[in-house]
C-alpha positions, 0 to 999 in steps of 0.5 A: 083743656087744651091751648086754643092756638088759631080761632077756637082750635087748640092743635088737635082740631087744627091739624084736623082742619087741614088734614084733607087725606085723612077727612077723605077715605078715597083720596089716596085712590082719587089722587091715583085717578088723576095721574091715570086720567091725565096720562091717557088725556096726553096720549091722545091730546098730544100738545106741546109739553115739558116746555120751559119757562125758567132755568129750573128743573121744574120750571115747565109747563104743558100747553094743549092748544084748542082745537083749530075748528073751535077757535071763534074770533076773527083773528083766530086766537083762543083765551087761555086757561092756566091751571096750578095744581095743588099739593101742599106746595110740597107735592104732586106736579102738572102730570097729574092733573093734564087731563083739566084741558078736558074741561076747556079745549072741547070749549075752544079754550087753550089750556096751559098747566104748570108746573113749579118747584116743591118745598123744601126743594126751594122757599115759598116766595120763590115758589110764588115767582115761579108761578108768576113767571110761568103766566109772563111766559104765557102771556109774552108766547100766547101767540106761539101755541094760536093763544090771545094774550089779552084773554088769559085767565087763571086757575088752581086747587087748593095750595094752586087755590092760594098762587092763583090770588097771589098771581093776582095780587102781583103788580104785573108791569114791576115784576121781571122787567123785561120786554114788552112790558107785562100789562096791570091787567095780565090776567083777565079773571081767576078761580081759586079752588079749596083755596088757602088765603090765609097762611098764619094757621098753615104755619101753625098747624102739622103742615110747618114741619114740611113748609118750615114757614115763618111768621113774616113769610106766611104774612108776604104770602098770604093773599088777604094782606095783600091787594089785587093788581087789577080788576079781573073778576074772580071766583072762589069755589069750594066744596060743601064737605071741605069744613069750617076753615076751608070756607073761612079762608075764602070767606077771609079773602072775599072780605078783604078784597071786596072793596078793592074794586075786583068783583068777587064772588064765594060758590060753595059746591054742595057734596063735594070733598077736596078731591071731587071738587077738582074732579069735575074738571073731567068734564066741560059740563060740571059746575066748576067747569061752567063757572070757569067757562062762564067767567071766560066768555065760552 
């Protein structure tokens, strides 16, 4: 009998667990459509792109702001939906996933997508302050892109699942000081999709041959140890094909933040993969993008 490493799973079966390519057989055709599908999305939507909120390399993101004729309150300013992408935190960028606006701008939503450093390039807590330090750009520039500051939610995919709960779990008015000052409640809600809470089984699993985690780095990074910043609602999503860990790590994090005061909810999507599920943001009248909408105020 093998060693059971995590839970009940000896190596083999966690390794399966997280091997989300190999549980899907189109995924390397489906990751494909996302790149095609965002590259048209920016050739028609335009938008302010490769902007730059850090001195890296990678540290930029895209804004597609929201139609003028959409924009629906009295000062003229849209909410904000920040998209992180996925990959593992070791692939993919925002490139391949432009074509999310799709699910917002139509809505009169500004769309911002990120895009961070990968590992091994750089560590994970640095690639975590990335992620926070594009939501700071965004909050301190909304205005310059028709934005509301005081309406900005955030969302993300699987590694991108896990930086939106560290995104808020950060103590905004602590975090780079500079001026203003980033209010407790930067973010108004969040949606964590096929998102990753708990990083011990990643560190044991096939995945730490890339990231090289340790046991007090997965710790600080894993958003079940920690505590939200604010109140903001926020929604886990994930598919109904994605597997027994998949929903345990979203399980794990609703139950320890659940009195934490943060209204918290767990939507598991029937028949959907780990790559379908992001899919549905194509389309402003798909589940997850209702959820999201909904939870916006659109």
């Amino acid at each position: 009998m093998s060693e059971k490493i995590f839970g009940d799973y000896d190596q083999a079966g966690l390794d399966q667990q997280y091997d989300n390519r190999a549980k899907v057989a189109q995924s390397a055709e489906m990751l494909q459509q996302c790149a095609v599908d965002s590259e048209s999305y920016r050739q028609q939507a335009g938008g302010r792109l490769d902007v730059s909120f850090g001195p890296g390399a990678d540290e930029t993101l895209d804004v597609f702001p929201a139609p003028a004729a959409t924009m629906e309150t009295d000062a003229g300013l849209a909410p904000i939906q920040v998209f992180i992408h996925g990959g593992y935190w070791k692939m993919l960028s925002k490139d391949d996933y432009s074509y999310v606006a799709k699910a917002f701008t139509p809505k009169g939503c500004a769309t911002v997508v990120l895009n961070y450093g990968l590992i091994p390039g750089i560590d994970m807590d640095e690639l975590v302050r990335q992620c926070r330090a594009a939501l700071a750009w965004t909050y301190r520039n909304a205005a310059s892109f028709g934005g509301d500051r005081e309406r900005i939610y955030v969302s993300g995919h699987s590694a991108g699942g896990h930086l939106v709960a560290m995104a808020m779990a950060t103590d905004w008015p602590a975090f780079d000081g500079e001026m203003p000052v980033l209010p407790a409640d930067l973010l108004k809600g969040g949606c964590g999709i096929s998102g990753l809470y708990d990083l011990e089984p990643i560190r044991l699993c096939f995945l730490n041959d890339d990231l090289k985690l340790t046991v007090v780095e997965a710790a600080r990074n894993s958003p079940v140890h920690l505590a939200p910043g604010g109140t903001g609602p926020l929604i886990l999503v994930l598919g109904g094909d994605e597997g027994p860990e998949y929903l345990r790590q979203s399980e794990a994090l609703a139950a320890a933040w659940r009195d934490t005061g943060l209204a918290l909810e767990v939507v598991v999507l029937t028949g959907q993969n780990h790559f379908s599920i992001v899919d549905q943001l194509n389309d402003p009248e798909a589940e997850l993008s209702r959820l999201i909408l909904r939870q916006m105020g659109c």
